[in-house]
C-alpha positions as CSV (number, residue, x, y, z in Angstrom):
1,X,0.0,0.0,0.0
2,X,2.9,2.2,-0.4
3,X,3.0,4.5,-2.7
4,X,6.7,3.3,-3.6
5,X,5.5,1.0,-1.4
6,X,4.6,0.5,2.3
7,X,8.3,0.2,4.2
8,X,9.1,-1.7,6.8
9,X,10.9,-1.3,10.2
10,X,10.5,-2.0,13.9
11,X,12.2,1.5,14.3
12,X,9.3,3.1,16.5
13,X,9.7,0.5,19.4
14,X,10.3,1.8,22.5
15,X,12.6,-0.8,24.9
16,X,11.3,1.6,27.9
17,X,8.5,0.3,30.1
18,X,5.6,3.0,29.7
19,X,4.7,3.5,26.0
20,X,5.6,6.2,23.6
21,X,3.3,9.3,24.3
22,X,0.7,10.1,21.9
23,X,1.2,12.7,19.2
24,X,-1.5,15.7,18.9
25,X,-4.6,14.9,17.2
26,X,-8.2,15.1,17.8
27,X,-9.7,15.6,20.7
28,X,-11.7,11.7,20.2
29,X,-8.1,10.4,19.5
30,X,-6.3,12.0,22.4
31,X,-8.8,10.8,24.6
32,X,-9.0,7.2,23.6
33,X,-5.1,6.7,23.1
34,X,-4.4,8.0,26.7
35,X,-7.2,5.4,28.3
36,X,-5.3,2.5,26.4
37,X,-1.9,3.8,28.0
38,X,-3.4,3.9,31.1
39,X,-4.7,0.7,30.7
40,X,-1.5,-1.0,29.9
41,X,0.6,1.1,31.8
42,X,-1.2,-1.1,34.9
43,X,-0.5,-4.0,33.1
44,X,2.8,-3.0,32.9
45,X,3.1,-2.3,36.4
46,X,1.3,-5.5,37.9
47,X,3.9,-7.1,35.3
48,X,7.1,-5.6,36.9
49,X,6.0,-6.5,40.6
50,X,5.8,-10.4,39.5
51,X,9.0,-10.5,37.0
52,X,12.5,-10.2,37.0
53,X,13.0,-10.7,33.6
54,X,13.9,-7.4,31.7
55,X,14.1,-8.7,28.5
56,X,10.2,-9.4,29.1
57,X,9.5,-6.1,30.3
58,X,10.9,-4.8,26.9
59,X,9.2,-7.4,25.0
60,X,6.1,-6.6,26.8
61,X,6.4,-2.5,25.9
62,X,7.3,-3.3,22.4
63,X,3.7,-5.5,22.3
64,X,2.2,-1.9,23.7
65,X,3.2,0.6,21.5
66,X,2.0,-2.1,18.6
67,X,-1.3,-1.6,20.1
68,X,-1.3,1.7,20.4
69,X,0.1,2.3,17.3
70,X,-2.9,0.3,15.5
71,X,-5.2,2.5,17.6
72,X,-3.6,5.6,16.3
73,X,-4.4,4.3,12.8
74,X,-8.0,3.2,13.1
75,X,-8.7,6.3,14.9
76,X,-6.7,8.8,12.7
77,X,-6.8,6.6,9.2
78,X,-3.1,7.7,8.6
79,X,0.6,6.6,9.3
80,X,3.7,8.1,10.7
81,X,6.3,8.4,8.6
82,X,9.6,6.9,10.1
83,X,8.3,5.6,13.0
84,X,4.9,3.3,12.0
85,X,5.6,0.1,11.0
86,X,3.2,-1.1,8.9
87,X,3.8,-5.1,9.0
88,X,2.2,-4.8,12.6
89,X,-1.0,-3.0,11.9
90,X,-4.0,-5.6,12.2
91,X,-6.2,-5.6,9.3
92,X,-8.9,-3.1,10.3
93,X,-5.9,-0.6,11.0
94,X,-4.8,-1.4,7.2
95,X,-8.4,-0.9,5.9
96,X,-8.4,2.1,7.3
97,X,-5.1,4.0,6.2
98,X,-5.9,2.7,2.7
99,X,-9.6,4.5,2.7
100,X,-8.0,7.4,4.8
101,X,-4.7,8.2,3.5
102,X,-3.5,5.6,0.1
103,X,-6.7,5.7,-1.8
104,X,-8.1,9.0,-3.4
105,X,-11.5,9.5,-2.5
106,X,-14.5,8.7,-4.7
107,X,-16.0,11.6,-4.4
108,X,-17.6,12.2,-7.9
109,X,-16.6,9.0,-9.4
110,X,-19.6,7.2,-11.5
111,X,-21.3,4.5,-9.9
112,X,-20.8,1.3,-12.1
113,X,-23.7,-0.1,-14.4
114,X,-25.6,-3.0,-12.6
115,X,-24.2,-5.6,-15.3
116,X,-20.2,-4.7,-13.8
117,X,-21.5,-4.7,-10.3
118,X,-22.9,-8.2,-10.9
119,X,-19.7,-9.3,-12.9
120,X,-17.3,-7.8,-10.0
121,X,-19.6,-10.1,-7.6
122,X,-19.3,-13.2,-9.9
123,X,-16.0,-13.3,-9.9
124,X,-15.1,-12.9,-5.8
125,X,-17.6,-14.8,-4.5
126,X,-16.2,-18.1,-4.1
127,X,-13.7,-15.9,-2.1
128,X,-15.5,-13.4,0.3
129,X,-19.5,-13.0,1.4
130,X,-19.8,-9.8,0.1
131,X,-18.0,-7.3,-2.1
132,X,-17.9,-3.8,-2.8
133,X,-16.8,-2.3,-6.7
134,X,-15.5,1.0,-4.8
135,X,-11.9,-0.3,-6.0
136,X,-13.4,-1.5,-9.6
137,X,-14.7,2.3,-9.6
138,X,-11.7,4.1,-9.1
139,X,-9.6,1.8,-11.4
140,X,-12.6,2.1,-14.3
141,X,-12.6,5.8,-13.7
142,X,-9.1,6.7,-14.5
143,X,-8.3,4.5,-17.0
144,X,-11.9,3.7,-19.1
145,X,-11.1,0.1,-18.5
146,X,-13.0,-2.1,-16.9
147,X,-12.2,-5.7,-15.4
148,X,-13.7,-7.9,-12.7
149,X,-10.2,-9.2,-12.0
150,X,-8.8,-6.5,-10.6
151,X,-7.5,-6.8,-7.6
152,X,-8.5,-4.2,-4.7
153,X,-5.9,-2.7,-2.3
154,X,-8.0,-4.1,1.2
155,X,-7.9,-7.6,-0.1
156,X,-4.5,-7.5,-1.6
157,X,-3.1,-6.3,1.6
158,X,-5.4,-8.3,4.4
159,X,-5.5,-11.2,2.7
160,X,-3.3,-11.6,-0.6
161,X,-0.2,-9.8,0.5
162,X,-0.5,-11.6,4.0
163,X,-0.3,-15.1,2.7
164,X,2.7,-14.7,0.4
165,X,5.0,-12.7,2.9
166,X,5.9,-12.9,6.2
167,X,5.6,-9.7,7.6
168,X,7.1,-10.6,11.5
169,X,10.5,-11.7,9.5
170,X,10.3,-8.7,7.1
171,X,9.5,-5.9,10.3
172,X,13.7,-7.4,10.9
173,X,14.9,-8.5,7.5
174,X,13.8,-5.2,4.8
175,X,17.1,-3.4,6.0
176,X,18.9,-1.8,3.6
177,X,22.1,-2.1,5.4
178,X,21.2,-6.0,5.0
179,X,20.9,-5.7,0.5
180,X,24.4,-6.5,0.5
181,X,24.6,-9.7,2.0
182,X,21.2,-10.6,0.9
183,X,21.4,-9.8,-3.0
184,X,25.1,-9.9,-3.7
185,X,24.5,-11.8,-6.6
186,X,23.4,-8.7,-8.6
187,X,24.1,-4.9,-8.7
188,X,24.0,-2.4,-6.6
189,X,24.7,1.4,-5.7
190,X,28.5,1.8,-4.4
191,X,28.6,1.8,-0.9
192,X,30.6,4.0,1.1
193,X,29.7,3.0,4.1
194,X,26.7,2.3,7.2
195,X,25.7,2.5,10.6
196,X,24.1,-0.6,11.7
197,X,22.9,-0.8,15.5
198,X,25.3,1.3,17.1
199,X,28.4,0.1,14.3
200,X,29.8,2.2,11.3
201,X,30.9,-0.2,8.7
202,X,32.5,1.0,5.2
203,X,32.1,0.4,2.1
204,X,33.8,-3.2,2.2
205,X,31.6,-4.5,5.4
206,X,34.3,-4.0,7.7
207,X,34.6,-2.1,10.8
208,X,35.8,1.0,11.3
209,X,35.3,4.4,13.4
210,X,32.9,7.2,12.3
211,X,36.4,9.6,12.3
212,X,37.6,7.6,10.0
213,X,34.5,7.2,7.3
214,X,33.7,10.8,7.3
215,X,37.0,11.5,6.2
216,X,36.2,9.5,3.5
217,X,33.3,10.7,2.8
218,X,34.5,14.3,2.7
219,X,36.5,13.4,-0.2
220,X,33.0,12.8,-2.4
221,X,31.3,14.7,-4.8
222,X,28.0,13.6,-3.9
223,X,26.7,11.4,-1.7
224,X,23.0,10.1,-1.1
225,X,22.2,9.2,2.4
226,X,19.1,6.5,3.1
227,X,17.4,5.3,6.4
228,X,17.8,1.9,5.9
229,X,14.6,1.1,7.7
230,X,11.1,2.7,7.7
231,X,11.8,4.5,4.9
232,X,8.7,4.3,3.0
233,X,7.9,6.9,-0.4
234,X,11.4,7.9,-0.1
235,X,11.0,9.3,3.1
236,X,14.6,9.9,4.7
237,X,16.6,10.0,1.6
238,X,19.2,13.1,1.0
239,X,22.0,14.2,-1.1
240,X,24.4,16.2,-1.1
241,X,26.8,17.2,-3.5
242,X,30.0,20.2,-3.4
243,X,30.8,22.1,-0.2
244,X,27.2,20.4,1.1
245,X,29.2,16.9,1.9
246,X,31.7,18.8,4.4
247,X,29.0,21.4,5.7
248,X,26.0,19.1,6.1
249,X,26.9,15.7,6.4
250,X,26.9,15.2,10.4
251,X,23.6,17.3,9.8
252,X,21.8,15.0,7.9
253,X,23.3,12.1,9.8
254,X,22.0,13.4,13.2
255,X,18.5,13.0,11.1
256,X,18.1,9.5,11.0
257,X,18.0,8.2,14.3
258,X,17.8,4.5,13.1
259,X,20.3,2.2,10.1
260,X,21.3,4.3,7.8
261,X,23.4,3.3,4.3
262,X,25.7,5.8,2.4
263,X,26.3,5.1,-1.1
264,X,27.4,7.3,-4.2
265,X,24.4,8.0,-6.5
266,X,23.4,5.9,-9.5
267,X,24.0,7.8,-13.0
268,X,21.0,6.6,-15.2
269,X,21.4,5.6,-18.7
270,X,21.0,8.9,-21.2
271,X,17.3,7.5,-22.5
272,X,16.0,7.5,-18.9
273,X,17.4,10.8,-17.8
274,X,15.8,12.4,-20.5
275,X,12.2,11.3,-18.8
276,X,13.1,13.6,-16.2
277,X,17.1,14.6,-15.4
278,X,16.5,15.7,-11.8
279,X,15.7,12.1,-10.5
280,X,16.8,8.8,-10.8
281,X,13.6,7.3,-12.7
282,X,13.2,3.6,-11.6
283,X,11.3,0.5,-12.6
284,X,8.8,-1.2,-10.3
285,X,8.4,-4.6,-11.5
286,X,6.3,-6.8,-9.3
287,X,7.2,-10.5,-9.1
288,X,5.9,-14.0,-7.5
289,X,8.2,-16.7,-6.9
290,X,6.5,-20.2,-7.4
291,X,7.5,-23.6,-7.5
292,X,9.2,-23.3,-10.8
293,X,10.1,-20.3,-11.5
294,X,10.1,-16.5,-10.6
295,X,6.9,-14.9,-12.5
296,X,6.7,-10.9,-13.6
297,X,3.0,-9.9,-13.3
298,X,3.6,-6.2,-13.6
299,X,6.0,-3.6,-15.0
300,X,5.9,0.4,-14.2
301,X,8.0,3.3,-15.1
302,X,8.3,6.0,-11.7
303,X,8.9,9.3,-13.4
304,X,10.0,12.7,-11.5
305,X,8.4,15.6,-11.6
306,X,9.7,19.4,-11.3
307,X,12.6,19.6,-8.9
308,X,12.3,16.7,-7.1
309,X,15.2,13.8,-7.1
310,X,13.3,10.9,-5.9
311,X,10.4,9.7,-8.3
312,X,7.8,8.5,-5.7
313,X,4.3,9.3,-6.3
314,X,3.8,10.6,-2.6
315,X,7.0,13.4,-3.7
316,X,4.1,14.2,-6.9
317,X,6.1,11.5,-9.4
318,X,4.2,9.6,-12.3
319,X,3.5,5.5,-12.6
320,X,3.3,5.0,-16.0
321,X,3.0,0.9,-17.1
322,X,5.8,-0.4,-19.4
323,X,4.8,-3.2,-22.3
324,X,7.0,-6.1,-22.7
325,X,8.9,-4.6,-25.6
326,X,9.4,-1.7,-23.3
327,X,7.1,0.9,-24.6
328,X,5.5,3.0,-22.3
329,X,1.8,2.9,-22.2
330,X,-0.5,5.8,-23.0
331,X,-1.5,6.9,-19.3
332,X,0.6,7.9,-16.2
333,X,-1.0,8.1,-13.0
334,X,-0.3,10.7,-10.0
335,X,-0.2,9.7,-6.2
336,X,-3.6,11.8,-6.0
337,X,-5.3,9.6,-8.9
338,X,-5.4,11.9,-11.8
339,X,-4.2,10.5,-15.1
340,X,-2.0,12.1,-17.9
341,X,-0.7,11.5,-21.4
342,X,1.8,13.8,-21.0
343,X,4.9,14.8,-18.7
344,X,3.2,18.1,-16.7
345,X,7.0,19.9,-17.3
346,X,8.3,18.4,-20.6
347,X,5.7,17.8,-22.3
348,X,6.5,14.7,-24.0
349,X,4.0,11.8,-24.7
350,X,4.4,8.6,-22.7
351,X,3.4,5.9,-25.0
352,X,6.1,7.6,-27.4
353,X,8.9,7.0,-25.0
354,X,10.6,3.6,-24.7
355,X,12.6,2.2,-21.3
356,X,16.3,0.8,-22.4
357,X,17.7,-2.4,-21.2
358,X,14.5,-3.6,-19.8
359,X,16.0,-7.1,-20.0
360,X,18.4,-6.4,-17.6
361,X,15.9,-5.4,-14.9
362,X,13.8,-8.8,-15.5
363,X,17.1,-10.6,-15.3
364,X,17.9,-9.1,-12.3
365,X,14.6,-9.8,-10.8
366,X,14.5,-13.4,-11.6
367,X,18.4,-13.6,-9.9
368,X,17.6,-12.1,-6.9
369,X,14.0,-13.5,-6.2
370,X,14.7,-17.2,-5.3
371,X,16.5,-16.7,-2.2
372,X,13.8,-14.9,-0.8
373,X,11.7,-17.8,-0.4
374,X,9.7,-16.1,3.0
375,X,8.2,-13.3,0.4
376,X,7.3,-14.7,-2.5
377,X,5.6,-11.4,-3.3
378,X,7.7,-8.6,-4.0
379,X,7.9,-5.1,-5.2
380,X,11.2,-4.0,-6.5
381,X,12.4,-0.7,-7.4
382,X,15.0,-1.2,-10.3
383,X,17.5,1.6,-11.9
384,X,19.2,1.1,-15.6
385,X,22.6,2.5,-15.2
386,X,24.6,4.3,-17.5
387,X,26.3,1.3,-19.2
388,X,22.8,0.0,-19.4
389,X,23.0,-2.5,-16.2
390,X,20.1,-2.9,-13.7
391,X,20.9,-1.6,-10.5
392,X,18.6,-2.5,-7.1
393,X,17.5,0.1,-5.6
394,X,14.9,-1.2,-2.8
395,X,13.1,-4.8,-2.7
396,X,9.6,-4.2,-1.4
397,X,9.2,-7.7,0.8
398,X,5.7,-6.7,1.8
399,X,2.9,-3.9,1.3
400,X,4.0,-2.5,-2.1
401,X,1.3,-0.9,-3.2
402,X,-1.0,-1.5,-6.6
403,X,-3.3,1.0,-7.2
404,X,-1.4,3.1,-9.5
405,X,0.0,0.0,-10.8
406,X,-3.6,-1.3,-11.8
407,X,-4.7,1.7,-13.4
408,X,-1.4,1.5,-15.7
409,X,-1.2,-1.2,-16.4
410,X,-4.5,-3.9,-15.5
411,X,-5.3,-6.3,-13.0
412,X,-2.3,-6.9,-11.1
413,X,-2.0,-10.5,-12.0
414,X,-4.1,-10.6,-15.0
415,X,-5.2,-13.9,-16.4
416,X,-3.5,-15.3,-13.1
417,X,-5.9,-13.5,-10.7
418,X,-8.0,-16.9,-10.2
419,X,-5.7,-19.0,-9.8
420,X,-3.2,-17.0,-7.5
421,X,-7.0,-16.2,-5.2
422,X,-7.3,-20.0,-5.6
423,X,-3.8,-20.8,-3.4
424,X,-4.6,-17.6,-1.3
425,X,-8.0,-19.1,-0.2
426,X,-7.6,-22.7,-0.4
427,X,-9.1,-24.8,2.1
428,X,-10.0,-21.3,4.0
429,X,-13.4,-20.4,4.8
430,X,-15.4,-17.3,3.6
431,X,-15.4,-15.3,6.3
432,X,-13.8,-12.0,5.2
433,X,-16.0,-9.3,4.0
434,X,-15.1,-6.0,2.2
435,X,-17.4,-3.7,3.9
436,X,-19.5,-1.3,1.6
């Protein structure tokens, strides 16, 4: 449900006993979050006079402020950047940031004719009771296509999402300081160096003092800076570049209060920086691992906008679906859900552009995919170098998000949808509803 996907982090847990104070909100949300800390803090305290055990006590407060957290989200229908992490909200908490905060509202959208509704019903029921088009809508909306096999966001991250990955590994294992050990079979951005738990590492994986790095770092000409955790829609990425990397650097360090990787930038090949030159303009190919092989169901182009130099949709960037002969397709979508045919700044068509090397990207996909056998659903966020090689930029393990990816480009696993529902539900009663 990210808009360059939903991140992932335990970052937010607290190891003190009483649980994080609430943030300001409304006056229904204040109220209700300070009963359930008053609540727990009792529990906490009853705990503490019958155990010993401190790393209970921790594990206990850590269970807390994932309660409270899901409260803030029901109650607020919105997440905090850098410090929610989204693979512990419950279900109702997801169903609720997605209407709240991911979706655009559907506020003057056409109703569908009673022949969709009735097709859209067809098709889901051997899966849920009852099933709202409000998805179906928007999708048909924006793109003047309609199909009852698309897949909507609440089921695809309740339900679909939930099966194929496992979300209490990924809250530990989507660290970017981890991508080198985990995918060193294909390429990456140089690394200069990280902080991992309270260790700076450089750029060979080896140990060594923070005196020592920045030094080295001081001697670059830019540098991009990246939480490694929690870092959802590009949030806690910066760069610097000149008289920045000696004037700023401890700056933007102090920042991130979590992991954090250091690498030099990616130079994009000539055809891609031409989409937009500010930002590095990436593919998001989504990708299933089954029994036999590793399976593309979907293709995007992310596209800058203005003066930004990240291409997420949430930072006003453009999804725009890719063919297989790497064409771009005629509509790009915005993170508020309108649809163009044309780059707002340069003017240029989409379906007259073409992404270079694409190849590479699904080679690189299908390399680094089979180890990750614990998330066999996966977003990735692949850049085409300058030499034309695909470079990984971020593997989504869970929550990447497909609504602009639907209206782009179709139902997310097209001809597939049935039989990918099939293994999700199988041998599962009907009890989940989507509520109209």
């Amino acid at each position: 449900m990210k808009s360059g996907g939903m991140q992932i982090s335990s970052a937010f847990l607290h190891s003190g006993n009483r649980p994080e104070q609430p943030s300001k909100g409304s006056s229904l949300e204040r109220v209700v979050i300070v009963l359930a800390e008053k609540i727990l803090y009792i529990k906490n305290d009853m705990f503490r006079k019958n155990s010993s055990f401190d790393m209970e006590k921790e594990r206990l407060s850590a269970m807390n402020n994932i309660l409270l957290e899901n409260i803030r989200c029901i109650i607020t229908g919105s997440y905090r950047e850098g410090k929610t992490d989204l693979n512990t909200l419950s279900n109702p908490a997801l169903i609720r940031v997605d209407r709240r905060t991911v979706t655009p509202s559907l506020k003057g959208v056409p109703k569908l004719p009673e022949r969709q509704k009735r097709a859209v019903r067809r098709f889901y029921r051997p899966y849920v009771r009852r099933m709202t088009d409000r998805y179906h809508r928007y999708y048909t909306s924006k793109n003047g296509v309609f199909r009852p096999d698309y897949l909507p966001e609440e089921l695809y991250v309740t339900q679909v999402d939930r099966y194929f990955s496992d979300r209490q590994e990924a809250r530990f294992l989507d660290n970017k300081c981890y991508y080198y050990r985990l995918f060193s079979n294909v390429k990456q951005p140089e690394l200069i160096g990280m902080r991992i738990g309270g260790s700076w590492l450089d750029g060979r994986l080896l140990p060594v003092s923070y005196a020592h790095l920045k030094k080295r770092m001081q001697k670059e000409q830019e540098l991009v800076i990246k939480r490694a955790v929690n870092s959802q829609g590009g949030y806690g990425v910066h760069f610097l570049s000149g008289s920045e990397v000696k004037r700023k650097l401890d700056e933007r360090i102090r920042t991130i209060p979590c992991d954090l990787v250091i690498q030099r930038p990616v130079r994009q090949h000539p055809d891609l920086a031409r989409l937009h030159p500010e930002s590095v303009n990436t593919l998001r190919i989504v990708s299933l691992l089954t029994q036999e092989k590793v399976k593309i169901y979907a293709v995007c182009l992310k596209i800058g906008v203005g003066k930004e130099r990240v291409d997420n949709g949430c930072h006003g960037g453009i999804y725009c679906g890719v063919r297989p002969d790497g064409r771009l397709r005629k509509l790009g979508v915005t993170d508020d859900g309108r649809t163009v045919e044309r780059h707002p700044q340069l003017g240029y068509r989409f379906e007259e552009q073409r992404v270079p090397c694409l190849k590479s990207a699904l080679t690189l996909v299908r390399r680094a995919h089979p180890f990750m056998g614990r998330f066999r659903l996966i977003s990735w966020d692949i850049a085409i170098d300058e030499k034309g090689e695909a470079v990984l930029i971020e593997a989504n393990l869970s929550l990447g998000g497909i609504n602009d990816v639907q209206i782009c480009s179709g139902p997310l696993f097209g001809r597939d949808t049935k039989k990918v529902l099939d293994e999700v539900f199988r041998n599962r009663r009907r009890k989940w509803n989507i509520w109209f």
